[in-house]
C-alpha positions as CSV (number, residue, x, y, z in Angstrom):
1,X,8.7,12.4,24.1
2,X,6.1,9.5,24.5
3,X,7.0,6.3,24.1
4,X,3.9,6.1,21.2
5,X,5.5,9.4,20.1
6,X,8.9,7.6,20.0
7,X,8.0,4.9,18.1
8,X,6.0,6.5,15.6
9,X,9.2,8.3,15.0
10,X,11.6,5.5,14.8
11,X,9.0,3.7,12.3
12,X,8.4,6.8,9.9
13,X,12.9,6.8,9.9
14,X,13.0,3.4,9.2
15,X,10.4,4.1,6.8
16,X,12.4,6.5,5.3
17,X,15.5,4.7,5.3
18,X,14.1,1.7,3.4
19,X,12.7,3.9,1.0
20,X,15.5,5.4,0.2
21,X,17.6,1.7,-0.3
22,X,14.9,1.0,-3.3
23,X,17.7,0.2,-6.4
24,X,16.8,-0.6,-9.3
25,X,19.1,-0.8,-12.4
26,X,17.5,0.8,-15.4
27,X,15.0,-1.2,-17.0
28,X,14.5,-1.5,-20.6
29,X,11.3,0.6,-22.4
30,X,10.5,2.0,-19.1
31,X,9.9,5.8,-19.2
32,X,11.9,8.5,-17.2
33,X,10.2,11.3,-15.4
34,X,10.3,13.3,-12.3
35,X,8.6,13.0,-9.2
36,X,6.5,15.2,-9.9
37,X,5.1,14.3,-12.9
38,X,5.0,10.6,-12.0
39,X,2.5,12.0,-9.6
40,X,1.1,14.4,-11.5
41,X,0.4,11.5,-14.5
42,X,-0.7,8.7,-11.8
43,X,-3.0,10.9,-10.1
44,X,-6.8,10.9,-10.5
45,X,-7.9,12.7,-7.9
46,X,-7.0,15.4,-5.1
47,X,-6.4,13.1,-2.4
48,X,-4.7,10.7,-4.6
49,X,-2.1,13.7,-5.7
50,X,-1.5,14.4,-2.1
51,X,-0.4,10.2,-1.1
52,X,1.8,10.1,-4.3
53,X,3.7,13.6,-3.1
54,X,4.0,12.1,0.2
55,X,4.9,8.5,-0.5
56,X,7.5,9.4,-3.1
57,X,9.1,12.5,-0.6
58,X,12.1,10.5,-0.5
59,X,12.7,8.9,-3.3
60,X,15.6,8.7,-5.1
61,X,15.8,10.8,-8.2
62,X,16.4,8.3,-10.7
63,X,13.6,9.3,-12.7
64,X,12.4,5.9,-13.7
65,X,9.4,5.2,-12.8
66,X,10.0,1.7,-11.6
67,X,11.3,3.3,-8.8
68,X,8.4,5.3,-8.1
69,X,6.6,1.9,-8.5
70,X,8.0,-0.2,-6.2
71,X,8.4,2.9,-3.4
72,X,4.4,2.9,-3.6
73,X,4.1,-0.9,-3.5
74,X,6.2,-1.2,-0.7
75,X,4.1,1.4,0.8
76,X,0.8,-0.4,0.4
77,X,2.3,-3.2,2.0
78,X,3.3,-1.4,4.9
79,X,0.1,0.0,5.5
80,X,-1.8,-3.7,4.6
81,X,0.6,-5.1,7.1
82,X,-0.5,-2.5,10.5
83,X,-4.0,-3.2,9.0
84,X,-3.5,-6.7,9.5
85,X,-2.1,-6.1,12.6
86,X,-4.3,-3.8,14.2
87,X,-7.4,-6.3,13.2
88,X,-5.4,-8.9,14.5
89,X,-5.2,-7.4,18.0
90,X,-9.0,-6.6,17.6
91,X,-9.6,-10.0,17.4
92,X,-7.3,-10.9,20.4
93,X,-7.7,-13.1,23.0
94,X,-11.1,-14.0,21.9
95,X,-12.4,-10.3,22.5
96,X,-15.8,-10.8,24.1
97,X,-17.0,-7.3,22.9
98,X,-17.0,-7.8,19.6
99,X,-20.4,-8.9,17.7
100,X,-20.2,-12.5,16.0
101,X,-20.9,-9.9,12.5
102,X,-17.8,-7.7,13.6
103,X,-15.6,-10.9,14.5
104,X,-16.5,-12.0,11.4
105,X,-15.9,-8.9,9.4
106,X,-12.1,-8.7,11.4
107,X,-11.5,-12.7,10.1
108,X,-11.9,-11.8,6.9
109,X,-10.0,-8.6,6.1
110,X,-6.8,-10.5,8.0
111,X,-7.4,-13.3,5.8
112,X,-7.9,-10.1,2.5
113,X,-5.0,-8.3,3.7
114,X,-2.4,-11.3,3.5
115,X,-3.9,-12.4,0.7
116,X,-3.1,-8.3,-0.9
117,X,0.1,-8.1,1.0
118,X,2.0,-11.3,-0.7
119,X,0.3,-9.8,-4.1
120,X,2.0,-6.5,-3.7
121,X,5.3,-8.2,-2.5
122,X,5.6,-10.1,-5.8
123,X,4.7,-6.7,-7.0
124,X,7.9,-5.3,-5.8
125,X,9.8,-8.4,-6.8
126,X,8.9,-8.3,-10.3
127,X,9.4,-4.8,-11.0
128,X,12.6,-5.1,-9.4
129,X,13.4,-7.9,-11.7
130,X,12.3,-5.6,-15.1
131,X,9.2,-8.4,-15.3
132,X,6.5,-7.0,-16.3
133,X,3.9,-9.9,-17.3
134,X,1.3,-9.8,-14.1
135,X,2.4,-6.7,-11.8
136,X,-0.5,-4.7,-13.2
137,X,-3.1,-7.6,-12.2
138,X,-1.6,-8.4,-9.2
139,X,-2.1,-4.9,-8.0
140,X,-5.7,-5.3,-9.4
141,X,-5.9,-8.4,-7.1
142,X,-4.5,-7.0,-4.1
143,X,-6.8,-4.2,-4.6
144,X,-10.0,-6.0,-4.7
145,X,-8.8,-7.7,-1.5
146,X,-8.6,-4.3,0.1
147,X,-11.7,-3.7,-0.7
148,X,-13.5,-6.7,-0.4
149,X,-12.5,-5.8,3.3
150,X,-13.8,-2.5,2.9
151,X,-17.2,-4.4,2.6
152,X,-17.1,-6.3,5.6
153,X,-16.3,-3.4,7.4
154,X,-19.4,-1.0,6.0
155,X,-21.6,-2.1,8.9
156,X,-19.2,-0.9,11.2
157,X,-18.1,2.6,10.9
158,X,-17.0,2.9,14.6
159,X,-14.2,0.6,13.7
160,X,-10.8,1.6,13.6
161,X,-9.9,-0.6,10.9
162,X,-12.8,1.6,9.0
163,X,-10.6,4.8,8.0
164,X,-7.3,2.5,7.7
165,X,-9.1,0.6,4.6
166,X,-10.4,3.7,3.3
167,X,-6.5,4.9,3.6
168,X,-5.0,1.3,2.0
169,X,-8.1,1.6,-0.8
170,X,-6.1,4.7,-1.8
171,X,-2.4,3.1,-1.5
172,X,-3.5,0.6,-3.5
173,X,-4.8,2.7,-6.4
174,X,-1.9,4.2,-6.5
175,X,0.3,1.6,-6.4
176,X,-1.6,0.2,-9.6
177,X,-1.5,3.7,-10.8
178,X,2.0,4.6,-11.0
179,X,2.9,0.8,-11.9
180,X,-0.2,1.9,-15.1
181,X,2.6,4.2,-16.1
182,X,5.4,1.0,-16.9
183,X,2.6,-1.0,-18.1
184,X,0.0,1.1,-19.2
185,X,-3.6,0.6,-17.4
């Protein structure tokens, strides 16, 4: 086994293992459902469908959907947070190669993606503390954010951080999506 191999192994347990440490005692007026049609309910699209099955793999079966919640939330803010990264160490060193437009466009999706990552943090917080007043625009927030950087990267397709937007665009809609289901949307 590689040593990339390796890791991406150990993080996808860990993964796993903090998923599966999400507790939440039950909540008051918050509906019960399976998995399945959490996902089924949150779930406007194909692709969307797919992320909620795969995010939610693990997850406890409670059946309230807080759970489900705060499993997605904390998986958008994985994936913001190797986002962040990875631009980061685009941005390294003062990388010569990139174009002042690209260096630009890096600055301001690590800037966007701590901005959506402490948004969907308090996310997690809140729903784990039955508080319901600003999750849903949080998650609206943190979206935007994600998107915002989305923008910045349009003029460069080439870039890495390109399909790992598009991915996070989708973690956060269903992060808001699933939360919609506590809150209504």
């Amino acid at each position: 086994m590689t040593r990339a191999s390796a890791t991406g192994f150990l993080a996808t347990v860990a993964m796993a293992l903090a998923v599966a440490a999400v507790v939440v005692d039950g909540c008051d007026n918050v509906p019960s459902m399976s998995m399945d049609d959490a996902c089924l309910k949150a779930s406007t699209s194909q692709p969307l469908l797919a992320l909620c099955h795969g995010e939610l793999l693990n997850a406890p079966e409670s059946g309230e959907v807080t759970v489900y919640a705060v499993i997605s939330a904390r998986w958008a803010q994985w994936a913001y947070e190797a986002t962040s990264r990875a631009a980061a160490g685009l941005l390294g060193n003062n990388n010569a190669s990139l174009a002042a437009g690209e260096r630009a466009a890096y600055e301001a999706c690590v800037a966007r993606y701590a901005s959506a990552k402490a948004r969907v943090m308090a996310v997690q917080t809140q729903l784990l503390e039955c508080s319901y007043a600003s999750p849903k625009q949080e998650l609206i927030d943190a979206r935007v954010d994600v998107e915002a950087c989305g923008g910045e990267l349009s003029r460069f397709a080439a870039s890495p951080l390109h399909a790992m937007n598009a991915d996070d665009q989708l973690k956060a809609t269903l992060a808001y999506e699933l939360t919609g289901l506590i809150i209504g949307k």
